[in-house]
N, CA, C and O atoms as CSV, one atom per row, in Angstrom:
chain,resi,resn,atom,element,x,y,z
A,1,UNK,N,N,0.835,-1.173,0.000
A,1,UNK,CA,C,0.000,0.000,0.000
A,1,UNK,C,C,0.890,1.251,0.000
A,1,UNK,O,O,1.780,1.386,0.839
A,2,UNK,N,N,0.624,2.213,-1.003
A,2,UNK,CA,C,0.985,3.556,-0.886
A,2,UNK,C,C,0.824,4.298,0.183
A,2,UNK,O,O,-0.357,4.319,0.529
A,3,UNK,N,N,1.686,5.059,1.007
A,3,UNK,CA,C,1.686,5.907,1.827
A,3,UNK,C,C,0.916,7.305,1.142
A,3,UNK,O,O,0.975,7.702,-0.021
A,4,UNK,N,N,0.236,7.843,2.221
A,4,UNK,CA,C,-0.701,9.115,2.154
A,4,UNK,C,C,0.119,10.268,1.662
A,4,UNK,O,O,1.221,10.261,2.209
A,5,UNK,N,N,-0.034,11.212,0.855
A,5,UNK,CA,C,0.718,12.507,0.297
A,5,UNK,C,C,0.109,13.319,0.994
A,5,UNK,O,O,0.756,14.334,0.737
A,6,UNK,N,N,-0.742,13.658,1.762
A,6,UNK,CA,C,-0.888,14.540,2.468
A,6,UNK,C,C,-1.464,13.992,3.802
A,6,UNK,O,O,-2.355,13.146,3.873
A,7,UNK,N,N,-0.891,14.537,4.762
A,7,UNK,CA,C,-1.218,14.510,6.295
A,7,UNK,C,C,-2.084,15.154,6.757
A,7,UNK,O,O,-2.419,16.217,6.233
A,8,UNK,N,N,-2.875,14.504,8.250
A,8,UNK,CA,C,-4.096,15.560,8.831
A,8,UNK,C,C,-3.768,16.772,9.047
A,8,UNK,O,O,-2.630,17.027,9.441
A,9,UNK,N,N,-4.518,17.570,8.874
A,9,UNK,CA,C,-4.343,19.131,9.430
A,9,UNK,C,C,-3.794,19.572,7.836
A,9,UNK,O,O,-4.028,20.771,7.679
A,10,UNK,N,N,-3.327,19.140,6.965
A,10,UNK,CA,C,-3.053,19.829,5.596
A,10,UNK,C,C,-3.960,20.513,4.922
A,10,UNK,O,O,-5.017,20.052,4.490
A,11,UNK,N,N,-3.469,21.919,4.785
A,11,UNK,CA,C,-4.378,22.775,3.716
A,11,UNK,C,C,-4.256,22.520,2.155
A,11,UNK,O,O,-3.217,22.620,1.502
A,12,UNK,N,N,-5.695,22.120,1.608
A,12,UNK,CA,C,-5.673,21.421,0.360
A,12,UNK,C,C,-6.522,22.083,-1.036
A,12,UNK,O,O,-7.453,22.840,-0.760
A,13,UNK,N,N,-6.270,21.855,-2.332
A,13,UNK,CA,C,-7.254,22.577,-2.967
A,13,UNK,C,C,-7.934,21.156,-3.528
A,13,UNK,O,O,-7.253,20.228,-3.964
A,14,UNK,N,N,-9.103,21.147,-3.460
A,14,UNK,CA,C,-9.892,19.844,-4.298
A,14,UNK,C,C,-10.821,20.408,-5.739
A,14,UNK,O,O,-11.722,21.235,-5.880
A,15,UNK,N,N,-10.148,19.574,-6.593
A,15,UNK,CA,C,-10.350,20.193,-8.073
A,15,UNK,C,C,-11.298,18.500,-8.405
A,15,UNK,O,O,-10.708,17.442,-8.624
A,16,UNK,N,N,-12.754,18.651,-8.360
A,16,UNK,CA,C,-13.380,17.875,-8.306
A,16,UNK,C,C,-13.336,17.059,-9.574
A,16,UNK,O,O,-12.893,17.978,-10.263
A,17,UNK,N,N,-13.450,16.014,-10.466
A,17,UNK,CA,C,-13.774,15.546,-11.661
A,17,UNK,C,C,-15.276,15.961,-12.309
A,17,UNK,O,O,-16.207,16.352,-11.604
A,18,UNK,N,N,-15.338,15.833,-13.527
A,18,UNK,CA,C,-16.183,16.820,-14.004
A,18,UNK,C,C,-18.030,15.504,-13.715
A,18,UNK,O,O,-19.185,15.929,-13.701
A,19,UNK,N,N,-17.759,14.584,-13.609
A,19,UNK,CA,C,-18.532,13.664,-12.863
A,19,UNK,C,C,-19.324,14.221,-11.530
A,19,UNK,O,O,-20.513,14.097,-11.236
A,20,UNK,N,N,-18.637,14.642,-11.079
A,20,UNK,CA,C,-19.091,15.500,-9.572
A,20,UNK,C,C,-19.313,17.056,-9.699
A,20,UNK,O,O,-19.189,17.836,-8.754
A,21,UNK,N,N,-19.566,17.317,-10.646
A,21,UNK,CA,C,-20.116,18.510,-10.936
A,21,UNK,C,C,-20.746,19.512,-9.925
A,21,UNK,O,O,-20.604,20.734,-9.968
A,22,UNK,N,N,-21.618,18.654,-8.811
A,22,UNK,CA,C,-22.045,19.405,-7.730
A,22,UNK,C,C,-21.096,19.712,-6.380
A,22,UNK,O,O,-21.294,20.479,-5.438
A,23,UNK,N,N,-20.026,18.832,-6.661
A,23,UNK,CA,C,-18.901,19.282,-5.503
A,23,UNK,C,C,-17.829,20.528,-5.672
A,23,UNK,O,O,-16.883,20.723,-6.435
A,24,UNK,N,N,-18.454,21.306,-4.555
A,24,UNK,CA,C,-17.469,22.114,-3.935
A,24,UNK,C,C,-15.806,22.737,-4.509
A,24,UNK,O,O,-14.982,22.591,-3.606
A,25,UNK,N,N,-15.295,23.276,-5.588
A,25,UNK,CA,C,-13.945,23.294,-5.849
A,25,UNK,C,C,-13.632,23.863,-4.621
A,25,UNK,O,O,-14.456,24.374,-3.863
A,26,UNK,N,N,-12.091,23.745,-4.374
A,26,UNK,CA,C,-11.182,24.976,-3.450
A,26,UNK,C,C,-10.592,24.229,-2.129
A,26,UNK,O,O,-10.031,23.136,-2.047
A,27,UNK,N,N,-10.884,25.117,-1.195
A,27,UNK,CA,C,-10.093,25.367,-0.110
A,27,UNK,C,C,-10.555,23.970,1.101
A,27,UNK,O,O,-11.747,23.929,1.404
A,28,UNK,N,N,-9.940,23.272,1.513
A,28,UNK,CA,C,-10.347,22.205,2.447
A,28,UNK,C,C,-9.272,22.066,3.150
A,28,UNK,O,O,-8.183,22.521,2.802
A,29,UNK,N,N,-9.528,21.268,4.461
A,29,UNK,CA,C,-8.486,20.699,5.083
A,29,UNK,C,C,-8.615,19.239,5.331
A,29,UNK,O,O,-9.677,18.724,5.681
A,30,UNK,N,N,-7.565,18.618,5.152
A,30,UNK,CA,C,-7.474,16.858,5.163
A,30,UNK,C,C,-8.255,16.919,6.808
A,30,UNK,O,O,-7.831,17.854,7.487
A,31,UNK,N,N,-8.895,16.389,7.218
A,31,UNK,CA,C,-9.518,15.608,8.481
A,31,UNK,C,C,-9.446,13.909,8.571
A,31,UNK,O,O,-9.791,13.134,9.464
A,32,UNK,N,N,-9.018,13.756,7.628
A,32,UNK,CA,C,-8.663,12.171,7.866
A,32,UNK,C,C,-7.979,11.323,6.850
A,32,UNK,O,O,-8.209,11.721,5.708
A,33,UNK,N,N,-7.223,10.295,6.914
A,33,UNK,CA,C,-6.778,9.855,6.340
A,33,UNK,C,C,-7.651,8.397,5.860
A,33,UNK,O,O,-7.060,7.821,6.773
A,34,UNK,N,N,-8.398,7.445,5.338
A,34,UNK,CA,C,-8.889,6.840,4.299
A,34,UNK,C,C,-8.218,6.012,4.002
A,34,UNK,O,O,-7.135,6.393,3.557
A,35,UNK,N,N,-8.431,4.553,4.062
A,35,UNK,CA,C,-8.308,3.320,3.521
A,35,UNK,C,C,-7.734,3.440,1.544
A,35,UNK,O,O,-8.206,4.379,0.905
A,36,UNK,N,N,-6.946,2.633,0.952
A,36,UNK,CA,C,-7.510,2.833,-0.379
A,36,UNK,C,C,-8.248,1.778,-0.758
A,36,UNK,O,O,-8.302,0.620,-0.343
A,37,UNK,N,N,-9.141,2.704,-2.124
A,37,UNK,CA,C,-9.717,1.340,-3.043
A,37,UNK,C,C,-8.792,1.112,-4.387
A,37,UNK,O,O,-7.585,1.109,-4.628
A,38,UNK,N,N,-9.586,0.990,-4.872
A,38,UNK,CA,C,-9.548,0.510,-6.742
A,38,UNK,C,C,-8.084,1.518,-6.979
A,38,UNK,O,O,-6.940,1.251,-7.345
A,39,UNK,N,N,-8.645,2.534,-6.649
A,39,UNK,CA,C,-8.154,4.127,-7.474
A,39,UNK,C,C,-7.170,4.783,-6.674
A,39,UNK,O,O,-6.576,5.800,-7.031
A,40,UNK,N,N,-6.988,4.136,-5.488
A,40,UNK,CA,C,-5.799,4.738,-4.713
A,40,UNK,C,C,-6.262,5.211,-3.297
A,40,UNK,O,O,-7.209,4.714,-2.687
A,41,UNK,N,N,-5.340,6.412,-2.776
A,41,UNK,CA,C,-5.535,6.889,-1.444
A,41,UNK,C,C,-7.017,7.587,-1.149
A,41,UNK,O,O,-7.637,8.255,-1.977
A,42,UNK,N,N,-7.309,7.387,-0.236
A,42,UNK,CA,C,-8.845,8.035,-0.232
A,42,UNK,C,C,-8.423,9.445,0.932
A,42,UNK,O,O,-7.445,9.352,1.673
A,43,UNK,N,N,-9.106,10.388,0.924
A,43,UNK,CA,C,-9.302,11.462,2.954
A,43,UNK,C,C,-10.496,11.572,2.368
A,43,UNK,O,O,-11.119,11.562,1.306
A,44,UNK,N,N,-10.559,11.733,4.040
A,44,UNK,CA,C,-11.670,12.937,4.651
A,44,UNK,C,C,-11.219,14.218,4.855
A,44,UNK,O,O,-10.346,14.583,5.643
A,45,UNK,N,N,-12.003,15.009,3.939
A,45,UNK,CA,C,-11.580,16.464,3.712
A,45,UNK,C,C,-12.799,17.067,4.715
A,45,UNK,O,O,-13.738,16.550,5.321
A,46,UNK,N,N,-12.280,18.427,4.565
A,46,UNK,CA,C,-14.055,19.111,5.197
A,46,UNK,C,C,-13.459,20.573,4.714
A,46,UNK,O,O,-12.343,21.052,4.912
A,47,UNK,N,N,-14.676,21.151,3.963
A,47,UNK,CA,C,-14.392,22.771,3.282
A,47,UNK,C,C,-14.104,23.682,4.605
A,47,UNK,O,O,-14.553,23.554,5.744
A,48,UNK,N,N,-13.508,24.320,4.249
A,48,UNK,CA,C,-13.095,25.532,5.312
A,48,UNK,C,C,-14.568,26.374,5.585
A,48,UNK,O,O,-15.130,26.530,6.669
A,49,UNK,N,N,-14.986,26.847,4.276
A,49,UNK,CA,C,-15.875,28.011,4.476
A,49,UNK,C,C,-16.996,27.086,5.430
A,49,UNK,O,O,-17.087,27.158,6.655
A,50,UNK,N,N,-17.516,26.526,4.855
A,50,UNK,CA,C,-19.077,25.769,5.481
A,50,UNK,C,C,-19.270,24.614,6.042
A,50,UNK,O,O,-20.378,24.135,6.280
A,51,UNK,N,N,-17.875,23.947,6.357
A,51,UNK,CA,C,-17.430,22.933,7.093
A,51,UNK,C,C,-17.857,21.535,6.864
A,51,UNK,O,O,-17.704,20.591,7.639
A,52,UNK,N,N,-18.435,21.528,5.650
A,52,UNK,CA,C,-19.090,20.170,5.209
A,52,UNK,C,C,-17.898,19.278,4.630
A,52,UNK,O,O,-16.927,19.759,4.045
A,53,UNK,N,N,-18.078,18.030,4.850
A,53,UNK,CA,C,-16.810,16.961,4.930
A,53,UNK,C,C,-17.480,15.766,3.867
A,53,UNK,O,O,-18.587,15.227,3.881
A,54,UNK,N,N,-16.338,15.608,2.974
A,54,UNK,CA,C,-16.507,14.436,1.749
A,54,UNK,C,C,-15.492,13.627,2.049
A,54,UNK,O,O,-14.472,13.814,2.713
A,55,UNK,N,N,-15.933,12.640,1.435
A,55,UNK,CA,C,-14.482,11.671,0.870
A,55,UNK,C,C,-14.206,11.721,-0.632
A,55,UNK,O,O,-15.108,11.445,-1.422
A,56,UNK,N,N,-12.799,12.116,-1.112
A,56,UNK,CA,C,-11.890,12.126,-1.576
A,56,UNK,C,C,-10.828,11.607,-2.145
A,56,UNK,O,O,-9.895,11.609,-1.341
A,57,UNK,N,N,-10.404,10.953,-3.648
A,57,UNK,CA,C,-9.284,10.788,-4.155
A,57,UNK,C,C,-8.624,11.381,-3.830
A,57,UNK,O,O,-8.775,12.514,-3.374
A,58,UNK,N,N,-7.005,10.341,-4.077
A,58,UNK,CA,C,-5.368,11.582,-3.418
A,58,UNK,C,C,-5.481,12.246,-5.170
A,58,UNK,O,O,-5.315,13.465,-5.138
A,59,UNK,N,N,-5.628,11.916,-6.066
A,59,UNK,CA,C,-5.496,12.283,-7.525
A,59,UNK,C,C,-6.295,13.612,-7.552
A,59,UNK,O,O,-5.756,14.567,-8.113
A,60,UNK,N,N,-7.400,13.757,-7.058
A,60,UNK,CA,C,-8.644,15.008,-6.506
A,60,UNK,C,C,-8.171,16.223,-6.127
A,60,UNK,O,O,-8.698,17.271,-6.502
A,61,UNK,N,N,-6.752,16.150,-5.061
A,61,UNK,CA,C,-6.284,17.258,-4.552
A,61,UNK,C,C,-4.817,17.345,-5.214
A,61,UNK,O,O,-4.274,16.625,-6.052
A,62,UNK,N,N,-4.170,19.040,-4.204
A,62,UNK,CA,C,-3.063,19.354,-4.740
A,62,UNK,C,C,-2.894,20.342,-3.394
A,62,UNK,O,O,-3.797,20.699,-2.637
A,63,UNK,N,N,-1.678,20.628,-3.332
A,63,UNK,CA,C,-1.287,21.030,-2.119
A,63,UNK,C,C,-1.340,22.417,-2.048
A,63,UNK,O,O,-0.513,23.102,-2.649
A,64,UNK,N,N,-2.664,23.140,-1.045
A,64,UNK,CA,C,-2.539,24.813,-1.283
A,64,UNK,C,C,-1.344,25.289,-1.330
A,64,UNK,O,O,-0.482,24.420,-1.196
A,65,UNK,N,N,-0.796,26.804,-1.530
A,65,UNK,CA,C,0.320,27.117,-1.507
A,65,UNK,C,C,0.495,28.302,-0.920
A,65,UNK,O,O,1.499,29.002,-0.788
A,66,UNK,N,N,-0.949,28.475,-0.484
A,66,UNK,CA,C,-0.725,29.878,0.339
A,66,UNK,C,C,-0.730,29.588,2.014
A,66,UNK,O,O,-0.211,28.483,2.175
A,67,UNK,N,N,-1.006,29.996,2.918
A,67,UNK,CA,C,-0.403,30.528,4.333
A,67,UNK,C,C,-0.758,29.096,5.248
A,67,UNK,O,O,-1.960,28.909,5.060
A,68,UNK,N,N,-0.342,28.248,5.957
A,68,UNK,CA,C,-0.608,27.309,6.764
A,68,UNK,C,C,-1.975,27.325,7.127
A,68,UNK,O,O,-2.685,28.327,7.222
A,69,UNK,N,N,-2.320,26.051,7.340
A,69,UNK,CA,C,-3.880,25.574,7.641
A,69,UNK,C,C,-3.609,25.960,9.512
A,69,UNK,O,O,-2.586,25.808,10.180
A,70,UNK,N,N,-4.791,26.421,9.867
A,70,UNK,CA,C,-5.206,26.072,11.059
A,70,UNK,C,C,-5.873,25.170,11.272
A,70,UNK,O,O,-7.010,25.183,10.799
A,71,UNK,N,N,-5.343,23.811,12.222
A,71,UNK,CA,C,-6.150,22.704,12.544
A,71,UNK,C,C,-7.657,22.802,13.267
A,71,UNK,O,O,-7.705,22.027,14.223
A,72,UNK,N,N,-8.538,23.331,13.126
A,72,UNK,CA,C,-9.888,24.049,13.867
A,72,UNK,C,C,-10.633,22.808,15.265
A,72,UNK,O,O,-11.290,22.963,16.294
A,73,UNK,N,N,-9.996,21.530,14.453
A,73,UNK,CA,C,-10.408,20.530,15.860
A,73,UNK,C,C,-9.496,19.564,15.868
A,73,UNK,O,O,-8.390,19.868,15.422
A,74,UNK,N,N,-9.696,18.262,16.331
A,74,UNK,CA,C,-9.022,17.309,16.813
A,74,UNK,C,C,-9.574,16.261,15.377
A,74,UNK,O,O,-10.771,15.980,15.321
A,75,UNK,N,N,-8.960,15.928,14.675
A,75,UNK,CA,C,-8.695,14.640,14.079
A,75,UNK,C,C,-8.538,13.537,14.113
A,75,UNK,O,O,-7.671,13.238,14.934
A,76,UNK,N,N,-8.955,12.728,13.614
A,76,UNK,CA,C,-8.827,11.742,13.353
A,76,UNK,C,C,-8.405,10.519,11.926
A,76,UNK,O,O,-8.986,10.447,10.843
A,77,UNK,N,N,-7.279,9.720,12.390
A,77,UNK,CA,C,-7.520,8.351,11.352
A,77,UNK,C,C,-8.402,8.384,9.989
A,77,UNK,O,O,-8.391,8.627,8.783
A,78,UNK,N,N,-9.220,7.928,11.168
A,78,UNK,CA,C,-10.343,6.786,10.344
A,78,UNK,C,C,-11.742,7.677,10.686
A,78,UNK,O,O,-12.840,7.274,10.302
């Protein structure tokens, strides 16, 4: 198994596939790290602005590049 490219508490941009049309682009923070399937690494993200939390391809994201994430709670795993 592939090791995770991004760690909890990481500030992330999620550039959705055009399949998911109704998801959210932008700003998230990893909240969890995810088993893989078929397709690779999975997280639990959750949007900054409105705090709603998906699961996630590692292929999905890319690493923000602007100012450090604030961790807002306690994390978890799984």
């Amino acid at each position: 198994m592939k090791e995770h490219k991004f760690a909890v508490g990481t500030r992330v941009l999620f550039n959705p596939p055009p399949r998911h049309h109704a998801a959210a682009s932008g700003d998230y923070i990893v909240a969890g790290l995810m088993p893989a399937d078929g397709e690779g690494n999975q997280y639990r993200i959750e949007n900054r602005a409105d705090r709603h939390q998906r699961v996630v391809h590692e292929a999905e994201l890319s690493k923000a590049t602007f100012a450090p994430a604030v961790i807002p709670r306690n994390f978890s795993r799984y």
